[in-house]
C-alpha positions in Angstrom: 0.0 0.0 0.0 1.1 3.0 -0.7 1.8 6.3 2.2 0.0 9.3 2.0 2.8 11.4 0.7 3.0 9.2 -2.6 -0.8 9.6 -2.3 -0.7 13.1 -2.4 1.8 12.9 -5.1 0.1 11.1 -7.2 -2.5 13.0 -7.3 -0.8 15.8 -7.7 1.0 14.9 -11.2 -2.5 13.8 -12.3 -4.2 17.3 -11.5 -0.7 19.3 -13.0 -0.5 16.8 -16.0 -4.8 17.3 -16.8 -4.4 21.0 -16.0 -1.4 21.5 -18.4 -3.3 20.2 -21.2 -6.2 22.1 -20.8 -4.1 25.1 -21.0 -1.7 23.7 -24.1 -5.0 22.5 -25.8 -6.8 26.2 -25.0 -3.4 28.3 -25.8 -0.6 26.4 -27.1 1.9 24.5 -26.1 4.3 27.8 -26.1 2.3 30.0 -24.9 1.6 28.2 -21.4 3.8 29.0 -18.4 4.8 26.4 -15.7 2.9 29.2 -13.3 -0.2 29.3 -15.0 -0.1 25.4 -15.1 0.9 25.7 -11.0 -2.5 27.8 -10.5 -4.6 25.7 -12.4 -3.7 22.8 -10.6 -3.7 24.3 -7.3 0.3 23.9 -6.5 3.0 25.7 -6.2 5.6 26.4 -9.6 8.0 25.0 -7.6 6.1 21.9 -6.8 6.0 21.8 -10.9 9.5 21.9 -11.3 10.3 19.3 -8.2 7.9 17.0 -9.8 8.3 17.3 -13.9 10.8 19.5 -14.3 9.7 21.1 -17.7 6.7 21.8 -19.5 8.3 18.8 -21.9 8.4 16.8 -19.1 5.0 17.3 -18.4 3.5 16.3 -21.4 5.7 13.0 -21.7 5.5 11.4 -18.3 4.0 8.4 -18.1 2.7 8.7 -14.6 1.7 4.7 -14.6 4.9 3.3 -15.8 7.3 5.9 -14.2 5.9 5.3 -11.0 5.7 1.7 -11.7 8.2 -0.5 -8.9 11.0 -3.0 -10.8 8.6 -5.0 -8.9 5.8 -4.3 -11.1 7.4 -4.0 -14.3 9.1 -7.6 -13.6 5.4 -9.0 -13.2 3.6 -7.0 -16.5 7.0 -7.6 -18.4 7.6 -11.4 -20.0 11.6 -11.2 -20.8 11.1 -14.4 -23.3 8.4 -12.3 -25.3 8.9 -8.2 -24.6 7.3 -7.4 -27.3 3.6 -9.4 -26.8 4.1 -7.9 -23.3 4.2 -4.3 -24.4 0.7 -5.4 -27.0 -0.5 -6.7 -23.8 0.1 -3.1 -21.7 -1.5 -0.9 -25.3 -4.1 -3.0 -25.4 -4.9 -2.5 -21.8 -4.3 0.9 -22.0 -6.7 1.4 -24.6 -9.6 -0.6 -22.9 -9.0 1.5 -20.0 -12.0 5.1 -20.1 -11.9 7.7 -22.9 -9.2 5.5 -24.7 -12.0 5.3 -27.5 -11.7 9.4 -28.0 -8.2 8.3 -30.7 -6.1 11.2 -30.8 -8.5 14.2 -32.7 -10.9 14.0 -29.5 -8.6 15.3 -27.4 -9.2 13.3 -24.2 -8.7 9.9 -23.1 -5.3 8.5 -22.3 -3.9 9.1 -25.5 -4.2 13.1 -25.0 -1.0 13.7 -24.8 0.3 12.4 -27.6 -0.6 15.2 -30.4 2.2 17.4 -28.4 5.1 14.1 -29.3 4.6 15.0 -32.2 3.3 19.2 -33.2 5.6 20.5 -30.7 9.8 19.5 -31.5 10.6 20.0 -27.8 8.3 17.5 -26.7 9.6 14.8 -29.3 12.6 15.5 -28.2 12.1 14.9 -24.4 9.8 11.9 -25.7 13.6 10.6 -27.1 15.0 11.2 -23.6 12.5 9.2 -22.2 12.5 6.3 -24.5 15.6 6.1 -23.8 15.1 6.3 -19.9 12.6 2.7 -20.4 15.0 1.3 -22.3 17.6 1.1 -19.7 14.6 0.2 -16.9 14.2 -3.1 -19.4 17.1 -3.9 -20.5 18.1 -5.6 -17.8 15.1 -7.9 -17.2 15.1 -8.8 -20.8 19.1 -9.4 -20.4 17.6 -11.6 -17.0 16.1 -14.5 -19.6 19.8 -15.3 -20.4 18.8 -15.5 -24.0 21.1 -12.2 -25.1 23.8 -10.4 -23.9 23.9 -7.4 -21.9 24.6 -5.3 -25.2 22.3 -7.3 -27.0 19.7 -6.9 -24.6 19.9 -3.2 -24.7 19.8 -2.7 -28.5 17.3 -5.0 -28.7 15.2 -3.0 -26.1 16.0 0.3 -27.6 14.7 -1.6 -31.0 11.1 -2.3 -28.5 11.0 1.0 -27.3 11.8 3.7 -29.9 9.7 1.1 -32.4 6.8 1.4 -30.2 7.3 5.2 -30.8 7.2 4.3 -34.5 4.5 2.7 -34.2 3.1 5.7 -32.5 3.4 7.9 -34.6 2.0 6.1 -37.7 -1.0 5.4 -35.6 -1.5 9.4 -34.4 -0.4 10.2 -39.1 -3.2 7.7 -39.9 -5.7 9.7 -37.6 -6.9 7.2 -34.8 -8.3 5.0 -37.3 -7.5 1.7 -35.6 -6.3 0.4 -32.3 -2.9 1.4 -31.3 -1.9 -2.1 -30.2 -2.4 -3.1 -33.8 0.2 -0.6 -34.7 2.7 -1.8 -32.2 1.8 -5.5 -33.0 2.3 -4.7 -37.0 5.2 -2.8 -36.4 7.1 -4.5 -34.0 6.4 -7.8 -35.6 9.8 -8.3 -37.4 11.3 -8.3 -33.4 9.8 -11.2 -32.3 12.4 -13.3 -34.1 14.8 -11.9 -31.7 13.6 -13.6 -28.8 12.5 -16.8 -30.4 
């Protein structure tokens, strides 16, 4: 269970991260301060900054996954088959409410991903935190004792900025189908990597 401080904390990055869109999806991505964001979720800036960092960071945190325990990830990831575990997570994700909304509707948990892609900051902290997963896998893939260390790393940068690939074809074609069958398309040539 978790304490009241991660509780609160919690919370708070939901509230900042909903707020900030509003404001980005009202105003702009560039024309939103981290203040503004801080009133409009009822914080402090400097609670902001503690918390995201940026306005990039913001938009790209993946409050589930980042504040997901190697405890967690070890029982959601499969190291023999990473990539039917991370089809297993999108698809989840997308059955989860307002998934439906696709990326035009501007709501759901798939809001945030018009600004990876309009907005050449955010893609650019998306990189940074691609990267970030990457090395929060690698290991547990590497654990399988099917590839090296080195292999296990390019093989989970491979997963990771593919699944960004995948992405982004998904958000260019409009919504028009289920993520996961992006992903699953996409990152099918990986699969003979781990068998």
């Amino acid at each position: 269970m978790t304490g009241l401080r991660e509780r609160w904390r919690l919370k708070a990055m939901r509230a900042i991260q909903e707020r900030a869109l509003d404001l980005f999806d009202e105003k702009g991505f560039g024309a939103v301060t981290i203040e503004e964001i801080a009133a409009a979720a009822e914080v402090s800036p400097s609670s902001v900054y503690r918390i995201f960092g940026t306005k990039e960071g913001i938009v790209v945190t993946d409050i589930e996954f980042d504040t997901m325990s190697p405890e967690a990830l070890e029982g959601i990831l499969d190291p023999d088959d990473p990539v039917g575990s991370l089809v297993r997570a999108v698809r989840a994700y997308e059955s989860s409410p307002g998934a439906a909304d696709g990326p035009q509707a501007g709501r759901g948990p798939w809001r945030r991903v018009r600004y990876f892609f309009a907005e050449p900051s955010v893609r650019m902290a998306v990189c940074a935190m691609l990267d970030r997963a990457s090395r929060r896998v690698a290991p547990l893939v590497a654990s399988a004792g099917r590839l090296s260390e080195t292999q296990a790393r390019v093989a989970t940068n491979a997963l990771t900025f593919g699944y960004f690939a995948a992405l982004e074809q998904w958000y260019l074609d409009g919504g028009s189908r289920p993520i996961a069958d992006y992903v699953e398309e996409g990152l099918r040539p990986l699969r003979g990597i781990w068998g």
